[in-house]
PDB file of N, CA, C and O in Angstrom:
ATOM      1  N   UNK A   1      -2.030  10.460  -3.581  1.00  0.00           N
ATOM      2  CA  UNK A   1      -2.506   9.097  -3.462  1.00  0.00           C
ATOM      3  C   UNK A   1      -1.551   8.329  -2.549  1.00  0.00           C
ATOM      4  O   UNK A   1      -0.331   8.357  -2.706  1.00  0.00           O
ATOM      5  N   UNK A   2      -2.211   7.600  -1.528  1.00  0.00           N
ATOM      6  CA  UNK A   2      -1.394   6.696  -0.424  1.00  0.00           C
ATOM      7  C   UNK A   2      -1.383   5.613  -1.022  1.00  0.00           C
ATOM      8  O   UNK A   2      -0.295   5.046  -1.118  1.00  0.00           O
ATOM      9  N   UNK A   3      -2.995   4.769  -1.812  1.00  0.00           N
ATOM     10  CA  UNK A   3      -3.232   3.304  -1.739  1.00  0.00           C
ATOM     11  C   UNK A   3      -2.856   3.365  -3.242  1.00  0.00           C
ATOM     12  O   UNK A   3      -2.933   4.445  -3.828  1.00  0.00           O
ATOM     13  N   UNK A   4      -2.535   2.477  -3.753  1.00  0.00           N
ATOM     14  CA  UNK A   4      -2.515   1.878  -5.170  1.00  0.00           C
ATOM     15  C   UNK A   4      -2.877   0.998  -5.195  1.00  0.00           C
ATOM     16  O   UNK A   4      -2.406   0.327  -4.277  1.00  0.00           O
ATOM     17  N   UNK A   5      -4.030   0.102  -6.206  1.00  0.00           N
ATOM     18  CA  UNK A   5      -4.737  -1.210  -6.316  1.00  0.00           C
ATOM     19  C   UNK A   5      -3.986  -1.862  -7.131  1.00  0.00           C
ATOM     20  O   UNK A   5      -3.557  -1.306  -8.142  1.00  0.00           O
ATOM     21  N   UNK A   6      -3.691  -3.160  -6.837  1.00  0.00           N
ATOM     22  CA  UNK A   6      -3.126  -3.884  -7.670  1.00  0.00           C
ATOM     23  C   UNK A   6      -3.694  -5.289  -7.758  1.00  0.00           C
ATOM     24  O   UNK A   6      -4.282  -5.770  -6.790  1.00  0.00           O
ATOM     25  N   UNK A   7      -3.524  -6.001  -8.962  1.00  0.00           N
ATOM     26  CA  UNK A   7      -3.980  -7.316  -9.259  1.00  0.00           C
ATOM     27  C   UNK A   7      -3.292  -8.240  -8.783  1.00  0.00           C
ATOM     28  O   UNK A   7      -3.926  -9.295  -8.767  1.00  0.00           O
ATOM     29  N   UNK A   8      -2.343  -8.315  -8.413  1.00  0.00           N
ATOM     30  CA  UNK A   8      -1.125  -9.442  -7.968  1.00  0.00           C
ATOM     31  C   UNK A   8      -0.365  -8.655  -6.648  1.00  0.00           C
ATOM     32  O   UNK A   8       0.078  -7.507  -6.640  1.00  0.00           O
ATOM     33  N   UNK A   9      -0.365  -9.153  -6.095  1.00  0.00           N
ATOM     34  CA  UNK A   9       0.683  -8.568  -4.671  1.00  0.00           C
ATOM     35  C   UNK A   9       1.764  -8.742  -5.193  1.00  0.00           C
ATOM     36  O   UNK A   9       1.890  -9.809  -5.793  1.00  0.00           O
ATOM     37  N   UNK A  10       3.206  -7.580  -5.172  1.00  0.00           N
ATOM     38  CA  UNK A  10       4.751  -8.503  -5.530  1.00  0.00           C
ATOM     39  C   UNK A  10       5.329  -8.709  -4.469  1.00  0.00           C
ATOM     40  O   UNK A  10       4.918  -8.239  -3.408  1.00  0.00           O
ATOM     41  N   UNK A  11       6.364  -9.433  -4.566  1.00  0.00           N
ATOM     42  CA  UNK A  11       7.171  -9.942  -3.948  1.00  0.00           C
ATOM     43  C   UNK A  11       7.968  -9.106  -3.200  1.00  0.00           C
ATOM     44  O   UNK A  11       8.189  -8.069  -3.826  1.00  0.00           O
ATOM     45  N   UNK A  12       8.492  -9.132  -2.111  1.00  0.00           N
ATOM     46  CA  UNK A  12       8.590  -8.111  -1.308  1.00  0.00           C
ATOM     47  C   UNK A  12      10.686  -8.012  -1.751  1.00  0.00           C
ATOM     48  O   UNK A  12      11.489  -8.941  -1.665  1.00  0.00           O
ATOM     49  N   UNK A  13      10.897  -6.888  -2.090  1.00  0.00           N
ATOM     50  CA  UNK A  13      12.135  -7.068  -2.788  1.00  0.00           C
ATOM     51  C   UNK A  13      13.256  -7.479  -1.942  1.00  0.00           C
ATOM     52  O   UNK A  13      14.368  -7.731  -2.407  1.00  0.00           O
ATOM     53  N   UNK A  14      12.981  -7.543  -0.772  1.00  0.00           N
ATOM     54  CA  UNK A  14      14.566  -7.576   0.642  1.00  0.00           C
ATOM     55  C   UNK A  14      14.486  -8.971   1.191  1.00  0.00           C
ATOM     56  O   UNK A  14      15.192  -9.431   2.088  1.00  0.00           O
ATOM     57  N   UNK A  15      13.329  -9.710   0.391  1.00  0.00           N
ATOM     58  CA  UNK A  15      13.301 -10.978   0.996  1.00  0.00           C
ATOM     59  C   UNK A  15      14.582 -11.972   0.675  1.00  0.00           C
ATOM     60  O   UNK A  15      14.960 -12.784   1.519  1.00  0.00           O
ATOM     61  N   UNK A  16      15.112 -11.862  -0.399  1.00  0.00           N
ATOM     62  CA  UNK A  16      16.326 -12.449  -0.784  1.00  0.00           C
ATOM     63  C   UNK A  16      17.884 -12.067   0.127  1.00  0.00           C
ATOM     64  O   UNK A  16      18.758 -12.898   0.375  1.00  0.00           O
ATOM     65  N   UNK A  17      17.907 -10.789   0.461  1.00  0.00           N
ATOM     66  CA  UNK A  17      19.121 -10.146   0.712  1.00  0.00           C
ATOM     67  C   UNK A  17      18.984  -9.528   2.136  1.00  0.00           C
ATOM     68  O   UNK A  17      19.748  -8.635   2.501  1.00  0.00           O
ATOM     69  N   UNK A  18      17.662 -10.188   3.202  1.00  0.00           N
ATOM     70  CA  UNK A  18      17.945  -9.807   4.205  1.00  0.00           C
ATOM     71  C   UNK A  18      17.749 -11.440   4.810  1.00  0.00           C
ATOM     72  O   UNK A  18      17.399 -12.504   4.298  1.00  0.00           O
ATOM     73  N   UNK A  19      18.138 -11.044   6.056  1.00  0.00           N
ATOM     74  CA  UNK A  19      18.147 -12.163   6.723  1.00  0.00           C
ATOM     75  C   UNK A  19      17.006 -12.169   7.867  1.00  0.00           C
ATOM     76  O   UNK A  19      16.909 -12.799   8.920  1.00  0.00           O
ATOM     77  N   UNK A  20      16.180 -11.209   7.231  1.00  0.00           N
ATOM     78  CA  UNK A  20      14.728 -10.908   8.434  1.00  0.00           C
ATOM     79  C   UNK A  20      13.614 -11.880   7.360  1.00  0.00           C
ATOM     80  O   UNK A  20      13.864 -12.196   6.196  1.00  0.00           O
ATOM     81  N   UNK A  21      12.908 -12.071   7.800  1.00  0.00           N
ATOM     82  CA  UNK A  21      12.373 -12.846   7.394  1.00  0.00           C
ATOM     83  C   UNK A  21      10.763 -11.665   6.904  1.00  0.00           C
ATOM     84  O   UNK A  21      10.661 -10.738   7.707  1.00  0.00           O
ATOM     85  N   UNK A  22       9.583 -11.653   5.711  1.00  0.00           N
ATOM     86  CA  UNK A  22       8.868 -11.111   5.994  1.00  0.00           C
ATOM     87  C   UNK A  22       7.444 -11.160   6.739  1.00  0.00           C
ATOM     88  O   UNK A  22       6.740 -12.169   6.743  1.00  0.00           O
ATOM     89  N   UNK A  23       7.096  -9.928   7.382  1.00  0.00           N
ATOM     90  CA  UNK A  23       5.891 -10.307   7.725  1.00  0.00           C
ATOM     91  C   UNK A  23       4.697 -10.726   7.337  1.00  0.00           C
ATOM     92  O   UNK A  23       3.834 -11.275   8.022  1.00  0.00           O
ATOM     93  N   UNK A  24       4.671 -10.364   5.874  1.00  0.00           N
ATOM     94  CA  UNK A  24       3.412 -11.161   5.009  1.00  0.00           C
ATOM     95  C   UNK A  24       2.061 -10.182   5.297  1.00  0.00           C
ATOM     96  O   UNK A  24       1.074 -10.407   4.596  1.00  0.00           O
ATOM     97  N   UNK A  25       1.986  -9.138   6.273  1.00  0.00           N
ATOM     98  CA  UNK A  25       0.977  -8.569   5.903  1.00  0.00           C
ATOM     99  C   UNK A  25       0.222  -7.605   4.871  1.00  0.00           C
ATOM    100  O   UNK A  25      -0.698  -7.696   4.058  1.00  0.00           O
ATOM    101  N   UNK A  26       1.386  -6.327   5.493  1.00  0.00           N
ATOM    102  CA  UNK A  26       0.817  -5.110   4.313  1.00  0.00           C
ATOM    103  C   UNK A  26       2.103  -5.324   3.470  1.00  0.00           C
ATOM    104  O   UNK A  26       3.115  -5.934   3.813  1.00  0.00           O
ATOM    105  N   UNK A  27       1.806  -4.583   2.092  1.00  0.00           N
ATOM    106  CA  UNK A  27       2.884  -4.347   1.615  1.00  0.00           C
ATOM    107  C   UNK A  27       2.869  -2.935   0.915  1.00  0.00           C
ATOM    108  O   UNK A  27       1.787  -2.349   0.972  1.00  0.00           O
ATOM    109  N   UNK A  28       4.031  -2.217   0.181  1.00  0.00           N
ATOM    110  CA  UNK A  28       4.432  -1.056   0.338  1.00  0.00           C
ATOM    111  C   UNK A  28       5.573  -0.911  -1.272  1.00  0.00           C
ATOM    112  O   UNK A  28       6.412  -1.677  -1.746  1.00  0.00           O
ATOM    113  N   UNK A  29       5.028   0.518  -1.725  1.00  0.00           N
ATOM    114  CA  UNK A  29       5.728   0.442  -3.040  1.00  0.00           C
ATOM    115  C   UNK A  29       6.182   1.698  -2.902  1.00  0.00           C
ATOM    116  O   UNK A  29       5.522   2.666  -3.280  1.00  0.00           O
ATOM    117  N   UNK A  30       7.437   1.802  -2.308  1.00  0.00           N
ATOM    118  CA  UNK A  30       8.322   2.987  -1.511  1.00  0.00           C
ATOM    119  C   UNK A  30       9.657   3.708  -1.976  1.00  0.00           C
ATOM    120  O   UNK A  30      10.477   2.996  -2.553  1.00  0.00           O
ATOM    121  N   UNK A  31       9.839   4.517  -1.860  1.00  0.00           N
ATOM    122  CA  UNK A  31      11.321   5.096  -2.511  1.00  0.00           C
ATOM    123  C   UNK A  31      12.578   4.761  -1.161  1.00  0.00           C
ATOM    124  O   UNK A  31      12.246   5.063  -0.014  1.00  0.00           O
ATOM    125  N   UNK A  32      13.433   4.382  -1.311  1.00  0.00           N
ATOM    126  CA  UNK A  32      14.349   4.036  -0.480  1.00  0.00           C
ATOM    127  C   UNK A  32      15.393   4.881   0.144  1.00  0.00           C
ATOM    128  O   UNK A  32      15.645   6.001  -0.301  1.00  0.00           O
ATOM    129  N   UNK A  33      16.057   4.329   1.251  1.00  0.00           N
ATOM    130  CA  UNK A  33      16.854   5.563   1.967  1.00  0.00           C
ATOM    131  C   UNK A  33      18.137   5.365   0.781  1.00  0.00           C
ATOM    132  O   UNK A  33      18.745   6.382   0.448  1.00  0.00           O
ATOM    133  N   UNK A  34      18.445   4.294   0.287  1.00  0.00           N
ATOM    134  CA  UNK A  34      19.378   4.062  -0.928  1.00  0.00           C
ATOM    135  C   UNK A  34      19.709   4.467  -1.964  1.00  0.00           C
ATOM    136  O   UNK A  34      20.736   4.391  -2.639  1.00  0.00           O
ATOM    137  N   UNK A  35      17.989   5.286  -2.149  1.00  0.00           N
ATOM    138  CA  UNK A  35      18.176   6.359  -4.100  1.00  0.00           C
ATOM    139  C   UNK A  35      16.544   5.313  -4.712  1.00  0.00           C
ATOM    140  O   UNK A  35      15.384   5.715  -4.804  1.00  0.00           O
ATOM    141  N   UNK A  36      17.019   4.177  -4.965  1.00  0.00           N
ATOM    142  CA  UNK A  36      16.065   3.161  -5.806  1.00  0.00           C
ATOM    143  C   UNK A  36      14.574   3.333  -4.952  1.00  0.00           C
ATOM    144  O   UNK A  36      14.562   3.509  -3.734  1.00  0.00           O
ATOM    145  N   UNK A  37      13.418   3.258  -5.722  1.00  0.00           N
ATOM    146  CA  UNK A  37      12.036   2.171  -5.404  1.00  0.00           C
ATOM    147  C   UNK A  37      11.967   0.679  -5.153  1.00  0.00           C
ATOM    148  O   UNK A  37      12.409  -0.089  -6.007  1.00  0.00           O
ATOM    149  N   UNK A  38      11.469   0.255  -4.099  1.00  0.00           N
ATOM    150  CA  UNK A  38      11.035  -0.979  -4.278  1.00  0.00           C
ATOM    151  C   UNK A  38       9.920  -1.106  -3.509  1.00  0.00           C
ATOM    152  O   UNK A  38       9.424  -0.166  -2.888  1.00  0.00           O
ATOM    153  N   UNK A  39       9.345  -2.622  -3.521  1.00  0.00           N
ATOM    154  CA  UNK A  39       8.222  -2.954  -2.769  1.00  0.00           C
ATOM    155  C   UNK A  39       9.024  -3.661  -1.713  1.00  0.00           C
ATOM    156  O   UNK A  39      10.200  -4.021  -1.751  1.00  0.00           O
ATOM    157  N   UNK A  40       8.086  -3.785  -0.722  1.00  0.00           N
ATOM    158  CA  UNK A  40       8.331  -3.923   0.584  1.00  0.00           C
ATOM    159  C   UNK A  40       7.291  -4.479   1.526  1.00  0.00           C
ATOM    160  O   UNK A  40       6.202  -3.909   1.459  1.00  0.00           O
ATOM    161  N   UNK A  41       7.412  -5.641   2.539  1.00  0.00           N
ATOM    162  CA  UNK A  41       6.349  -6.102   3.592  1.00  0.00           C
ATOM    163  C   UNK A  41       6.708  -4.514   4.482  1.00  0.00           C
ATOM    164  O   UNK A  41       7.553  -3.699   4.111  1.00  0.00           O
ATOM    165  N   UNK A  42       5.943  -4.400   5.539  1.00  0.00           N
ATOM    166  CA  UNK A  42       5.465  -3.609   6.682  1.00  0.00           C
ATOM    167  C   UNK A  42       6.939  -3.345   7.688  1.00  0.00           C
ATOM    168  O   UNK A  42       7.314  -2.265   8.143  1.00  0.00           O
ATOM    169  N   UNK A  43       7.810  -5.124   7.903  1.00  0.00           N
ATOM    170  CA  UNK A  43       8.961  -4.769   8.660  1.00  0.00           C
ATOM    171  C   UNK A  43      10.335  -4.142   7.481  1.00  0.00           C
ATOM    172  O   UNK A  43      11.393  -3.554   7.708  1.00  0.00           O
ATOM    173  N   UNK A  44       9.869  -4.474   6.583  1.00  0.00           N
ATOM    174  CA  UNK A  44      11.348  -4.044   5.547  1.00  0.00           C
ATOM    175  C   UNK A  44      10.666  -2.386   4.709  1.00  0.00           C
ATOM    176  O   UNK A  44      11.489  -1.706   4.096  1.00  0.00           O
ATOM    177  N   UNK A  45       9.560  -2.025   4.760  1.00  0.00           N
ATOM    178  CA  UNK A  45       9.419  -0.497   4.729  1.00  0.00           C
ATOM    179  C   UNK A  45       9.801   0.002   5.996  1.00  0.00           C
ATOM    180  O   UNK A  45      10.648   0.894   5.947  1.00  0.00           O
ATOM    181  N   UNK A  46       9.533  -0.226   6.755  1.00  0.00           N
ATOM    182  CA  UNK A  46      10.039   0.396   7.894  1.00  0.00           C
ATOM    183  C   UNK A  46      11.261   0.676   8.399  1.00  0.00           C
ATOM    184  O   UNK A  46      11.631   1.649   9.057  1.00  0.00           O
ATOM    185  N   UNK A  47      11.997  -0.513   7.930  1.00  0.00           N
ATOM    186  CA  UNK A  47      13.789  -0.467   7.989  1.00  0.00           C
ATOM    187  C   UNK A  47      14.040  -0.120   7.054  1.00  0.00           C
ATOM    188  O   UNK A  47      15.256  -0.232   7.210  1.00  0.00           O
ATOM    189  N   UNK A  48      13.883   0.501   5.444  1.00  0.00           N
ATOM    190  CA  UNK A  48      14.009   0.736   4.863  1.00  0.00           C
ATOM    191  C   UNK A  48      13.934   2.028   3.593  1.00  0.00           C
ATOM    192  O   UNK A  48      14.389   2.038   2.450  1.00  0.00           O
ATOM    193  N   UNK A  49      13.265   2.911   4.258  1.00  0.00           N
ATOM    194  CA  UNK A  49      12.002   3.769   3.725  1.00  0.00           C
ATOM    195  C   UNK A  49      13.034   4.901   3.985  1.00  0.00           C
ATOM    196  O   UNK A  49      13.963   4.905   4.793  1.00  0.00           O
ATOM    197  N   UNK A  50      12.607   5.956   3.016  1.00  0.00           N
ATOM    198  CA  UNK A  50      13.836   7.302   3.328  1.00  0.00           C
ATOM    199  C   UNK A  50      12.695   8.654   3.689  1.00  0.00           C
ATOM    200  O   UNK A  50      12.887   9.868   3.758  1.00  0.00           O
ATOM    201  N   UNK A  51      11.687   7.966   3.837  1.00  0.00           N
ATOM    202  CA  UNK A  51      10.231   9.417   3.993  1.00  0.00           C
ATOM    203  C   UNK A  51       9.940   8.658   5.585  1.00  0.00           C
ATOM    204  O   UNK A  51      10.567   7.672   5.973  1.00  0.00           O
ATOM    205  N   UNK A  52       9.175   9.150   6.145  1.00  0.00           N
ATOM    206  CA  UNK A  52       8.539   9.033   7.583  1.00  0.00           C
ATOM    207  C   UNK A  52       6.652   8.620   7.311  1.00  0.00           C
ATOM    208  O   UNK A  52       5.951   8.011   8.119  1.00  0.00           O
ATOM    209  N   UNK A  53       6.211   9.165   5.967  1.00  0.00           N
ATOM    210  CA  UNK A  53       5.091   8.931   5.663  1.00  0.00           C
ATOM    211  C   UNK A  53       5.012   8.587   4.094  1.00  0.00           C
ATOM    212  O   UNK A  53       5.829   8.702   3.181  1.00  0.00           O
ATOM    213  N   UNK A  54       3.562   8.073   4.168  1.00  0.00           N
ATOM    214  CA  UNK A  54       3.731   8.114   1.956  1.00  0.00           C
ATOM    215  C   UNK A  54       2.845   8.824   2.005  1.00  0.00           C
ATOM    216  O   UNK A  54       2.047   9.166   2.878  1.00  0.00           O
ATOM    217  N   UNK A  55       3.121   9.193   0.355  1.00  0.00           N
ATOM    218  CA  UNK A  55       2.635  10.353  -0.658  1.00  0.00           C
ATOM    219  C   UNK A  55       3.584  10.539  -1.949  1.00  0.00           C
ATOM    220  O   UNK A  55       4.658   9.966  -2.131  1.00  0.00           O
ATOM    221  N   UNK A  56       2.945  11.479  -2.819  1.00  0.00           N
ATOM    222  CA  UNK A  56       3.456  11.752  -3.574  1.00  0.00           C
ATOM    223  C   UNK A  56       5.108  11.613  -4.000  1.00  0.00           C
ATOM    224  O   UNK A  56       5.712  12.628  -3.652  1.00  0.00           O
ATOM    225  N   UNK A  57       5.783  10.834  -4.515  1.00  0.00           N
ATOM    226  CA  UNK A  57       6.824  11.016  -4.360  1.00  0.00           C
ATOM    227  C   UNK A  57       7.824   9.996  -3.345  1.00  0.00           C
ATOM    228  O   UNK A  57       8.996   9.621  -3.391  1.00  0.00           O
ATOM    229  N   UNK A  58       6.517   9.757  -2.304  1.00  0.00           N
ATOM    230  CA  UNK A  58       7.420   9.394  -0.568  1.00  0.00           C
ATOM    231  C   UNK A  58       7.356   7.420  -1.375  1.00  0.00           C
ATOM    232  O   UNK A  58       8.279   6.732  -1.811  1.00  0.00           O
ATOM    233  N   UNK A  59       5.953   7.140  -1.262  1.00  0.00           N
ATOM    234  CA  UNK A  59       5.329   5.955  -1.392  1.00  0.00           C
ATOM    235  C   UNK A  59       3.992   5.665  -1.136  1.00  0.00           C
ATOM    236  O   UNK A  59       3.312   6.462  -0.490  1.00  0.00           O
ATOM    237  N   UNK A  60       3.558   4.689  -1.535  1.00  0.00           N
ATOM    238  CA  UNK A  60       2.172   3.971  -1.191  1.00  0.00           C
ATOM    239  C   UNK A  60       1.611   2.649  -0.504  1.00  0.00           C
ATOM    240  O   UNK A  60       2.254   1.629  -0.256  1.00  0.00           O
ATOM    241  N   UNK A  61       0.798   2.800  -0.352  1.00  0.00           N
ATOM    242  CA  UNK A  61       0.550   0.738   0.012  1.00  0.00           C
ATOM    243  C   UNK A  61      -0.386   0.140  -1.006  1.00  0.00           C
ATOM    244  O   UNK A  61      -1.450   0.575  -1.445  1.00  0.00           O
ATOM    245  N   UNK A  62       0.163  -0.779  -1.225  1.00  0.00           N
ATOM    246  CA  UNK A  62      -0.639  -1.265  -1.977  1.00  0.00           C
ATOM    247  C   UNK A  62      -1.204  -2.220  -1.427  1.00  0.00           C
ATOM    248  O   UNK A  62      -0.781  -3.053  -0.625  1.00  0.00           O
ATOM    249  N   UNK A  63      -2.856  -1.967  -2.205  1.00  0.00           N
ATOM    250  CA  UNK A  63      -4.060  -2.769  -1.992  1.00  0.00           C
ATOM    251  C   UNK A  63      -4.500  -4.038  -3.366  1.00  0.00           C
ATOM    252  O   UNK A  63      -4.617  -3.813  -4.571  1.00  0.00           O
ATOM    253  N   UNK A  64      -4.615  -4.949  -2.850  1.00  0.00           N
ATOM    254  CA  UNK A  64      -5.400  -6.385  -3.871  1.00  0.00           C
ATOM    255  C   UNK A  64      -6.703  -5.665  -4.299  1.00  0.00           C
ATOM    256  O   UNK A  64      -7.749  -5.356  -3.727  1.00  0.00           O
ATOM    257  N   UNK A  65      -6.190  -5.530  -5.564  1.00  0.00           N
ATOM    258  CA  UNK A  65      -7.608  -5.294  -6.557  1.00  0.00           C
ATOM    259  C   UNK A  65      -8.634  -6.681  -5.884  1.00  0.00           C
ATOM    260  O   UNK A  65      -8.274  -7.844  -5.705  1.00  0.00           O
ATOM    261  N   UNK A  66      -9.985  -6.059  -5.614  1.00  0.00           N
ATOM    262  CA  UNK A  66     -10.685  -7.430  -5.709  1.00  0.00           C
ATOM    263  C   UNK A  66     -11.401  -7.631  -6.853  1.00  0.00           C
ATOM    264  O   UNK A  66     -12.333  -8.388  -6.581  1.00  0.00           O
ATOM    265  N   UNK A  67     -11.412  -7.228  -8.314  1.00  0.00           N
ATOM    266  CA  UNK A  67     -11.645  -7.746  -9.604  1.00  0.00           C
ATOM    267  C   UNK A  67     -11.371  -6.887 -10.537  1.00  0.00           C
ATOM    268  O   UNK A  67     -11.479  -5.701 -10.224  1.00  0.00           O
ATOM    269  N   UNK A  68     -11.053  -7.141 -11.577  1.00  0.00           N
ATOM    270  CA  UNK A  68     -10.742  -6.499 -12.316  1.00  0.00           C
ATOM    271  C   UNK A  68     -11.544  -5.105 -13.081  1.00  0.00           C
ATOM    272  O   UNK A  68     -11.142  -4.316 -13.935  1.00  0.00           O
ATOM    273  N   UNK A  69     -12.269  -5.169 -12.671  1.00  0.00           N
ATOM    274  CA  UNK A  69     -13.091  -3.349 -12.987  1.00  0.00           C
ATOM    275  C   UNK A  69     -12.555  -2.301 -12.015  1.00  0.00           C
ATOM    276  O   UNK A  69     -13.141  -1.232 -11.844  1.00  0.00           O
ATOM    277  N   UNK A  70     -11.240  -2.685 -11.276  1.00  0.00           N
ATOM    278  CA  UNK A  70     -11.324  -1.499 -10.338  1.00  0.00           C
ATOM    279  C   UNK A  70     -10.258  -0.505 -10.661  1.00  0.00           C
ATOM    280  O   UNK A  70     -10.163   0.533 -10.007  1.00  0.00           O
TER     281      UNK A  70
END
């Protein structure tokens, strides 16, 4: 699985502790070059990410549930 649906978008975790600002588009629930998971906008998976692709294990993107039956 790449996509994961979610009801709430989170907060993109590097927004506090970087000084990049995020892009606000996609976002990304990724294992890090650091050891830890976090979520992530599009420019802070990318600077951040310890896989080249997601999957199993690597990460996903997550998608806005659009109602709750999904």
């Amino acid at each position: 699985m790449i996509e994961a649906k979610v009801h709430t978008m989170p907060k993109c975790d590097f927004i506090d502790i970087d000084d990049t600002p995020c892009d606000g588009e996609e976002m990304f629930d990724f294992k890090t070059r650091y050891g830890p998971w976090a979520n992530g906008c599009t420019h802070h998976y990318t600077a951040h990410r310890r896989y080249d692709e997601l999957g199993l294990g690597k990460g996903q993107k997550l998608i806005l549930s659009n109602s709750g039956n999904d």
